[in-house]
C-alpha positions as CSV (number, residue, x, y, z in Angstrom):
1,X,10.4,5.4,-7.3
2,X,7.0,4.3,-7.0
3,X,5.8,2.3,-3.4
4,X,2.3,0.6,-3.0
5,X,-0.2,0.5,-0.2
6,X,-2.8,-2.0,-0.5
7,X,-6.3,-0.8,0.6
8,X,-9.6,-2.9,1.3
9,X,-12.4,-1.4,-1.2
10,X,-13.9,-0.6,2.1
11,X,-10.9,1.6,3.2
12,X,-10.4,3.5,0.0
13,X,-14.2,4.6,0.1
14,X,-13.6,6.1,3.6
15,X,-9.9,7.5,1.9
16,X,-11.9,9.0,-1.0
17,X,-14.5,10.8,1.1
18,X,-12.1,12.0,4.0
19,X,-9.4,12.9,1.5
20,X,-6.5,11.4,4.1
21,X,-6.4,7.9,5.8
22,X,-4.2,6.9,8.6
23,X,-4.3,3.2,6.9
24,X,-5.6,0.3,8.0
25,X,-5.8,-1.5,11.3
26,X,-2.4,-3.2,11.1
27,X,-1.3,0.5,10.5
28,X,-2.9,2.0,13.1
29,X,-1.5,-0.4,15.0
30,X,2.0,0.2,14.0
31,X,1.8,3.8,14.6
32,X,3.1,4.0,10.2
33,X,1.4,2.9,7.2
34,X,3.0,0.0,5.3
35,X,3.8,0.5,1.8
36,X,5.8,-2.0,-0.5
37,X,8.4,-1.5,-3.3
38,X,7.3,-2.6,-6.6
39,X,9.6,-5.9,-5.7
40,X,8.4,-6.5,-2.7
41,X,4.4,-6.1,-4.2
42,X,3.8,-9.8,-4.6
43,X,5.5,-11.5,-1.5
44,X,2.8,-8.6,0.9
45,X,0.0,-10.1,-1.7
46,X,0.5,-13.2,-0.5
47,X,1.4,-13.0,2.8
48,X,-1.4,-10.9,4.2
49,X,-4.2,-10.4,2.0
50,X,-3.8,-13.9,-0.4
51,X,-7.8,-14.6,0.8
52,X,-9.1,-11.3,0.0
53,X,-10.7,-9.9,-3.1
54,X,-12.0,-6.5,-3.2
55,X,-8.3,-4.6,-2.9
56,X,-7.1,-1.6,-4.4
57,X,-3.3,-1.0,-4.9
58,X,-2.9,2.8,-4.2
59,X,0.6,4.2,-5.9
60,X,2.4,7.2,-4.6
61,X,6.0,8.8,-5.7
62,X,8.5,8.3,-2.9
63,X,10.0,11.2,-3.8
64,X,7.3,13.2,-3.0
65,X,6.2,11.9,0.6
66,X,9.0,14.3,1.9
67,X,11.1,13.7,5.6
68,X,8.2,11.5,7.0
69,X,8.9,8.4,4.6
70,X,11.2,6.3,6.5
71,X,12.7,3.2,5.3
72,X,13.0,0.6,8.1
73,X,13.9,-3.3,7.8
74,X,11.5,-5.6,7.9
75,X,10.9,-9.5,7.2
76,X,14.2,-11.3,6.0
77,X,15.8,-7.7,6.8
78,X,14.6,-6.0,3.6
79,X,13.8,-2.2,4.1
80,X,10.5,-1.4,3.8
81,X,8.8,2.1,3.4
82,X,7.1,3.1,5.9
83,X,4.9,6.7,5.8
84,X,4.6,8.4,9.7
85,X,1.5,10.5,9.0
86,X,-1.3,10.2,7.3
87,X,-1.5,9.8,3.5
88,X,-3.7,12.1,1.4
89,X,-5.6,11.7,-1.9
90,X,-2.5,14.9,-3.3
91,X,-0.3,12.1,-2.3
92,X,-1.4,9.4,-4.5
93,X,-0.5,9.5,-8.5
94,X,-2.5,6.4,-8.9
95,X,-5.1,3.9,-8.3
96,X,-6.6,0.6,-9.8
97,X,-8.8,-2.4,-8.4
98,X,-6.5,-5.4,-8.0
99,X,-8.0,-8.2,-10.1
100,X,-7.2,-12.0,-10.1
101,X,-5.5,-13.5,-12.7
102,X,-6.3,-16.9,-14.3
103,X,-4.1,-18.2,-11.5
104,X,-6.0,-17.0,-9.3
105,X,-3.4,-14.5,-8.1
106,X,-3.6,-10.6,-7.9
107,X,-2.4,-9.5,-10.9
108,X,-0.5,-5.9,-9.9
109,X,0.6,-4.7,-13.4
110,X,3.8,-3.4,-11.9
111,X,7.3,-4.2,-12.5
Protein backbone atom coordinates (compact mmCIF):
# COMPACT_ATOMS: atom_id res chain seq x y z
CA UNK A 1 0.00 0.00 0.00
CA UNK A 2 1.20 3.30 -0.89
CA UNK A 3 0.75 6.51 1.85
CA UNK A 4 1.44 10.24 0.95
CA UNK A 5 3.19 13.01 2.77
CA UNK A 6 2.67 16.36 1.36
CA UNK A 7 5.84 18.54 1.33
CA UNK A 8 6.14 22.42 0.70
CA UNK A 9 8.74 22.87 -2.38
CA UNK A 10 10.65 24.52 0.24
CA UNK A 11 10.77 21.33 2.50
CA UNK A 12 11.55 18.85 -0.13
CA UNK A 13 14.68 21.09 -1.29
CA UNK A 14 15.96 20.81 2.35
CA UNK A 15 14.77 16.71 2.15
CA UNK A 16 16.70 16.39 -1.07
CA UNK A 17 19.96 17.95 0.12
CA UNK A 18 19.91 16.43 3.80
CA UNK A 19 18.76 13.08 2.45
CA UNK A 20 16.13 12.64 5.66
CA UNK A 21 13.51 15.12 7.06
CA UNK A 22 11.83 15.04 10.28
CA UNK A 23 8.66 16.74 8.28
CA UNK A 24 7.20 19.80 8.61
CA UNK A 25 6.36 21.99 11.48
CA UNK A 26 2.98 20.41 12.24
CA UNK A 27 5.17 17.26 12.39
CA UNK A 28 7.65 18.43 14.51
CA UNK A 29 5.18 19.44 16.51
CA UNK A 30 3.46 16.14 16.79
CA UNK A 31 6.54 14.33 17.57
CA UNK A 32 5.39 11.89 13.94
CA UNK A 33 5.11 12.75 10.42
CA UNK A 34 1.64 12.70 8.88
CA UNK A 35 1.13 10.67 5.96
CA UNK A 36 -2.37 9.98 4.25
CA UNK A 37 -3.84 6.87 2.45
CA UNK A 38 -4.48 7.25 -1.01
CA UNK A 39 -8.40 7.83 0.24
CA UNK A 40 -7.75 10.05 2.60
CA UNK A 41 -5.30 12.28 -0.09
CA UNK A 42 -7.96 14.74 -0.98
CA UNK A 43 -9.91 15.53 2.33
CA UNK A 44 -5.76 16.55 3.92
CA UNK A 45 -5.66 18.67 0.41
CA UNK A 46 -8.19 20.51 1.44
CA UNK A 47 -8.21 20.80 4.88
CA UNK A 48 -4.64 22.08 5.38
CA UNK A 49 -2.90 23.09 2.45
CA UNK A 50 -6.26 24.10 0.01
CA UNK A 51 -4.34 27.85 -0.25
CA UNK A 52 -1.03 26.62 -1.15
CA UNK A 53 0.66 26.01 -4.44
CA UNK A 54 4.11 24.98 -4.63
CA UNK A 55 3.49 21.20 -2.99
CA UNK A 56 5.03 18.04 -3.72
CA UNK A 57 3.25 14.73 -2.83
CA UNK A 58 6.05 12.39 -1.65
CA UNK A 59 4.95 8.40 -1.95
CA UNK A 60 6.49 5.77 0.13
CA UNK A 61 5.53 1.75 0.43
CA UNK A 62 4.02 1.14 3.82
CA UNK A 63 5.34 -2.03 3.75
CA UNK A 64 8.63 -0.95 3.75
CA UNK A 65 8.71 1.76 6.65
CA UNK A 66 9.14 -1.30 9.01
CA UNK A 67 7.96 -1.29 13.14
CA UNK A 68 8.04 2.64 13.34
CA UNK A 69 4.83 3.18 11.04
CA UNK A 70 2.05 3.31 13.39
CA UNK A 71 -1.52 3.66 12.37
CA UNK A 72 -3.41 5.88 14.92
CA UNK A 73 -7.10 7.42 14.58
CA UNK A 74 -7.44 10.58 13.67
CA UNK A 75 -10.39 13.12 12.46
CA UNK A 76 -13.90 11.31 12.23
CA UNK A 77 -11.88 8.25 13.86
CA UNK A 78 -10.20 7.13 10.61
CA UNK A 79 -6.60 5.66 11.12
CA UNK A 80 -4.07 7.51 9.85
CA UNK A 81 -0.29 6.59 9.28
CA UNK A 82 1.77 8.00 11.11
CA UNK A 83 5.94 7.52 10.63
CA UNK A 84 7.97 8.01 14.38
CA UNK A 85 11.42 8.79 12.90
CA UNK A 86 12.56 10.56 10.32
CA UNK A 87 11.91 9.67 6.63
CA UNK A 88 14.74 9.29 4.13
CA UNK A 89 15.11 9.85 0.36
CA UNK A 90 15.72 5.20 0.36
CA UNK A 91 12.25 5.56 1.86
CA UNK A 92 10.43 7.23 -0.88
CA UNK A 93 9.47 5.29 -4.32
CA UNK A 94 8.12 8.47 -5.63
CA UNK A 95 7.74 12.08 -6.20
CA UNK A 96 5.81 14.63 -8.39
CA UNK A 97 4.89 18.48 -8.05
CA UNK A 98 1.18 18.73 -7.19
CA UNK A 99 -0.53 20.80 -9.92
CA UNK A 100 -4.05 22.43 -10.01
CA UNK A 101 -6.56 21.25 -12.01
CA UNK A 102 -8.99 23.33 -14.11
CA UNK A 103 -10.98 23.33 -10.90
CA UNK A 104 -8.61 24.74 -9.30
CA UNK A 105 -7.96 21.76 -7.16
CA UNK A 106 -4.71 19.62 -6.63
CA UNK A 107 -4.86 17.18 -8.93
CA UNK A 108 -3.02 13.94 -7.09
CA UNK A 109 -3.17 11.27 -9.89
CA UNK A 110 -3.74 8.60 -7.30
CA UNK A 111 -6.58 6.34 -6.75
Amino acid sequence: MMIHKILRAAEWRQFQVENRTEGAPVDLADGYIHFSTSAQLESTLLRHFVDEDDLVLVSCDAATLGDALKWEPARGGDLFPHLYRPLTMDDVAAWRPLRRGPDGRHQTGVA
